[in-house]
C-alpha positions in Angstrom: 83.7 113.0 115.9 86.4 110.1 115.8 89.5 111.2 117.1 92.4 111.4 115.5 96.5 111.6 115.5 97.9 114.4 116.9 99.5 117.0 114.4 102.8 119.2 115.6 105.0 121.8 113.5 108.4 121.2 113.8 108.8 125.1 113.6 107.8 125.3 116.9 110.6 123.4 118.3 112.8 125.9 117.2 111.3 128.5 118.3 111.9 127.9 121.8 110.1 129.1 124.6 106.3 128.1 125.4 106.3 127.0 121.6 108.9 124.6 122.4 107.4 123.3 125.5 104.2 122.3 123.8 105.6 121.1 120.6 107.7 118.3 123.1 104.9 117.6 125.5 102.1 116.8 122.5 104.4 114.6 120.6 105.6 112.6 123.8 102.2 112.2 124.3 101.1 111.8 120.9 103.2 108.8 120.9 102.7 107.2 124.2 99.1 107.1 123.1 99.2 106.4 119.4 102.9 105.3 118.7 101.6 107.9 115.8 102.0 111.3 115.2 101.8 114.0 112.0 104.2 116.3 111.2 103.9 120.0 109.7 107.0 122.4 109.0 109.8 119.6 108.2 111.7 121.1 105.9 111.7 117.8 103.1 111.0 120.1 99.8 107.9 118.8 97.9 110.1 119.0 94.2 112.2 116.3 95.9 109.6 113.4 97.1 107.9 114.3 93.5 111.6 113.7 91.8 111.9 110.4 93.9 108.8 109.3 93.1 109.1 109.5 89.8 112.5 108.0 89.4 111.0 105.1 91.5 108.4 104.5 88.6 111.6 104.3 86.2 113.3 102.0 88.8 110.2 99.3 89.0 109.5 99.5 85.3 112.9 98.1 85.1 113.2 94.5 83.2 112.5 91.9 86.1 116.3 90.6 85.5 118.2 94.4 86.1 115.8 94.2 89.2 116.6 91.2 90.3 120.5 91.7 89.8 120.5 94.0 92.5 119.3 91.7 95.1 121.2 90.7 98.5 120.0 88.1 99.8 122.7 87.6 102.0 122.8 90.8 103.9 119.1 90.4 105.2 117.2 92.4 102.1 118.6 95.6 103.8 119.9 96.8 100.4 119.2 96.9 97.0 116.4 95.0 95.5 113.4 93.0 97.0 111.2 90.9 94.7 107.1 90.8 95.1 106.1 88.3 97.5 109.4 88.1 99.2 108.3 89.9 102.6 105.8 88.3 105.1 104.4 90.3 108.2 105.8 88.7 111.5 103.4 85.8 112.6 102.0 85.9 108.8 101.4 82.7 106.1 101.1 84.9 103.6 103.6 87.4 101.7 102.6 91.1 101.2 101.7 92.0 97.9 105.1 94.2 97.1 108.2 94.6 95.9 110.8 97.4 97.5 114.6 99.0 97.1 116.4 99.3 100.3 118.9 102.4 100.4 121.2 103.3 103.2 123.7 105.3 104.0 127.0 105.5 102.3 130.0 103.5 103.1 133.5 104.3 103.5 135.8 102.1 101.4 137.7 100.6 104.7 134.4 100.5 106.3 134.5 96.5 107.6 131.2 96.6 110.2 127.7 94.9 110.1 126.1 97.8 107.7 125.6 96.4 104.2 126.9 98.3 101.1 123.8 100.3 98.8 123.0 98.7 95.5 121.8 100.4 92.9 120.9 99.9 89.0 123.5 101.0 86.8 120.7 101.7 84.4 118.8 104.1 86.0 121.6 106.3 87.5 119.2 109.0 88.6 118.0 107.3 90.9 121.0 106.6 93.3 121.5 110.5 92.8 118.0 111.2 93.9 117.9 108.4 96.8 120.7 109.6 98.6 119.6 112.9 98.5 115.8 112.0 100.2 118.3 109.8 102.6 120.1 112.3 104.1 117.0 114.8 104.2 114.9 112.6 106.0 117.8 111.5 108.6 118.4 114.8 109.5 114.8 115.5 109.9 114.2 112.4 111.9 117.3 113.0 114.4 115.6 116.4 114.6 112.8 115.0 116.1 113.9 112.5 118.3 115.7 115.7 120.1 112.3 116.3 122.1 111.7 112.8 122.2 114.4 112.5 124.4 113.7 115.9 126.2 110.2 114.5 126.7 111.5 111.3 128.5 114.2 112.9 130.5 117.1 111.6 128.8 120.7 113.6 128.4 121.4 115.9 125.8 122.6 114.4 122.4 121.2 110.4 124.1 119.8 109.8 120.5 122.5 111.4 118.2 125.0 109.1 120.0 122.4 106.4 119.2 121.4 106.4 115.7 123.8 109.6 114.4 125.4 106.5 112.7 123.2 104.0 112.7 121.7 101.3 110.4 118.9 103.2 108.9 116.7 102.7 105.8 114.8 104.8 103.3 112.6 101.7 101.8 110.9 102.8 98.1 107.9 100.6 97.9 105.8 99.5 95.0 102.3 97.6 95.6 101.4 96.8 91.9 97.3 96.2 91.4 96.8 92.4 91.8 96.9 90.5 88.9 93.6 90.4 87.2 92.3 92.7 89.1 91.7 90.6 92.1 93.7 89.8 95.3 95.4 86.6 96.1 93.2 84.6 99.2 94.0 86.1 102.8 96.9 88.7 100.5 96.7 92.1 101.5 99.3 94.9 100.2 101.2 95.0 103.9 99.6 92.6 106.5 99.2 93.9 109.9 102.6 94.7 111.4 104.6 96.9 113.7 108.2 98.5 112.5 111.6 97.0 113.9 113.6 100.4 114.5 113.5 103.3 116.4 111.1 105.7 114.4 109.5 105.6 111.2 109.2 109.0 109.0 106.7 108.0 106.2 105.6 111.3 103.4 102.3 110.7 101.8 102.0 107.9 99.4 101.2 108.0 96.2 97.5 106.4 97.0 95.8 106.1 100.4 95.7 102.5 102.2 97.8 103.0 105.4 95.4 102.0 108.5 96.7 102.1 112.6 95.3 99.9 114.9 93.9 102.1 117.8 94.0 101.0 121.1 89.9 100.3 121.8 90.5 98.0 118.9 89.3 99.9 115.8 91.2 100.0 112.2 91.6 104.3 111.6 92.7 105.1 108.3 95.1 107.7 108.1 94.8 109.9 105.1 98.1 111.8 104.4 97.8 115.2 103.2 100.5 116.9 101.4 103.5 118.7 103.4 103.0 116.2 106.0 105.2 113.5 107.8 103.7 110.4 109.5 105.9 109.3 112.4 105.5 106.0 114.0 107.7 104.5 116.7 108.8 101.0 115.6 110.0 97.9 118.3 113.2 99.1 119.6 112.0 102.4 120.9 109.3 100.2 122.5 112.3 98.2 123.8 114.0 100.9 124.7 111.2 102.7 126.6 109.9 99.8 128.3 106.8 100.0 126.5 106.2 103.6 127.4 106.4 104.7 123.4 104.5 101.7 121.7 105.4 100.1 118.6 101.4 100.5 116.8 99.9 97.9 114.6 99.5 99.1 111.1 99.0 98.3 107.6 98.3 98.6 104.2 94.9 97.4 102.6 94.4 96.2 99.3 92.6 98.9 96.6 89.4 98.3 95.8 88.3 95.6 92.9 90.2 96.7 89.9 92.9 98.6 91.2 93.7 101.7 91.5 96.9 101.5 88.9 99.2 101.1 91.8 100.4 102.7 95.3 103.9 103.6 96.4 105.3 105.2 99.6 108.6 105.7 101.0 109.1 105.2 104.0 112.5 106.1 106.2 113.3 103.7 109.3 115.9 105.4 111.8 118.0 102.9 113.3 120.9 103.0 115.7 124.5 102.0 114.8 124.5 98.1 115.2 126.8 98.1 117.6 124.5 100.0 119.8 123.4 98.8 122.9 118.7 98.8 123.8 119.0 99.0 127.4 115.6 99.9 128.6 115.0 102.7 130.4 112.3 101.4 132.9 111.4 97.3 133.3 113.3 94.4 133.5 114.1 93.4 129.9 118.1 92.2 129.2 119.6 95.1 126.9 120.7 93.4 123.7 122.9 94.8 120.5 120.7 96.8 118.0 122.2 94.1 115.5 121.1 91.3 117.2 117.7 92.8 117.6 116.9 93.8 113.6 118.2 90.1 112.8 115.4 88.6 114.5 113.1 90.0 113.8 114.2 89.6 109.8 114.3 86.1 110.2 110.5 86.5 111.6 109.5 88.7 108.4 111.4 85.7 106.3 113.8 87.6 104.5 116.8 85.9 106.3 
């Protein structure tokens, strides 16, 4: 039998005890070997993915100019709107088949720091409502995590709170419309073969399968998301970061077959730190460098900058 990503209850890191102890030492290890792990017992209610999914249908079905008025260029696509075809995979000629809505966290009104401001349609105000909420959820649940993360490596109490308790982070809302016709572009899949920028990656099942990891003998796995489970991936910094001991893992999304299947979307949450933040790795000889200056190059690479 194939194997497979390993699967760990959050519950169990409460609990304490030998509970606790295994829960840290399967998903440190679950992630050294995978950069992949599944998550049971994290507390996001089901009603609220199934609300933000379906105010992200309302949001897409938007005219193309509402859409489109909510773009920002300027600040790297890290908020509001992204059109189809904007986003290219590092190292790829060809755009993903996509468009996506970039939500963040809230800003004070003094607030004068490198963390762009959320945009949102005025015609659909449900949705900012419903965003923010699934924001702050899947934060929380994400800092949760990378609490035995850090116990796993060895690393001071509250290392990743001071980290990313503020940081840059993301909840993207994608939508990967059928292809035109019913048939893909030449060489254009849905989300080329890529690994994430930030720290980790929380990702609830999509609304249609497609997500593949690159194993390390090689071989494309598919990973079929059930419901009430989280897909966590580590993304480049905590590679950084680690010195390579927590990979950043290829993955992607592949293209539905012939025909279309009417449509995938997914939402997945990056956790990033505070741009001010500081990678300095924990084992090798890599410079640190700003968080900041990190997630701008690597948007210039994906050629949204």
């Amino acid at each position: 039998m194939k194997e497979n990503i390993p699967v760990v209850d959050l519950r169990d890191q409460i609990a304490g005890g030998a509970a606790r102890a295994a829960f840290v030492s399967t998903l440190g290890r679950g992630l050294e070997k995978w950069g992949f792990v599944a998550v049971t017992g994290h507390g996001v209610p089901d009603d609220l993915l199934a609300a933000a999914y379906a105010a992200a249908t309302d949001v897409f079905a938007l005219p193309e100019a509402a859409k489109r008025a909510c773009e920002r260029p300027e600040a790297g696509r890290q908020r509001g709107y992204t059109p189809f075809e904007i986003e290219k995979a590092k190292d790829q000629a060809v755009p993903d088949a996509k468009e996506f809505w970039h939500v963040g966290r809230d800003l004070p009104a003094d607030y004068r720091g490198e963390i762009p401001a959320n945009v949102f349609p005025a015609e659909r105000p449900e949705f900012a409502r419903i965003m923010r909420t699934l924001y702050a959820t899947q934060e929380a649940f994400a800092l949760r995590l990378l609490v035995s993360v850090g116990e796993f490596l060895g690393l001071p109490a509250g290392f990743f709170d001071e980290l990313a308790g503020q940081g840059n982070s993301v909840l993207r809302v994608i939508h990967y419309p059928d292809p035109p016709g019913g048939k893909a572009v030449p060489g254009q899949v849905r989300a080329a073969a890529h690994e994430d920028i930030n720290l980790m990656t929380v990702l609830p099942a999509a609304t249609r399968p497609g997500l593949e990891l690159l194993t390390r003998d090689g071989e494309w796995l598919a990973l079929e998301t059930p419901p009430g489970v989280m897909i966590c991936d580590t993304g480049d910094m905590m590679q950084y970061l680690t010195g390579g001991r927590m990979p950043a893992t290829t993955h992607r999304v592949v293209n539905p077959p012939e025909g279309g299947d009417g449509g995938r979307q997914s939402m997945p949450f990056f956790l990033h730190p505070a741009p001010e933040a500081v990678l300095s790795p924990l084992q090798g000889d890599a410079p640190p460098i700003r968080a900041h200056d990190f997630l701008m190059q690597r948007l210039r690479e994906n050629g949204v900058m």
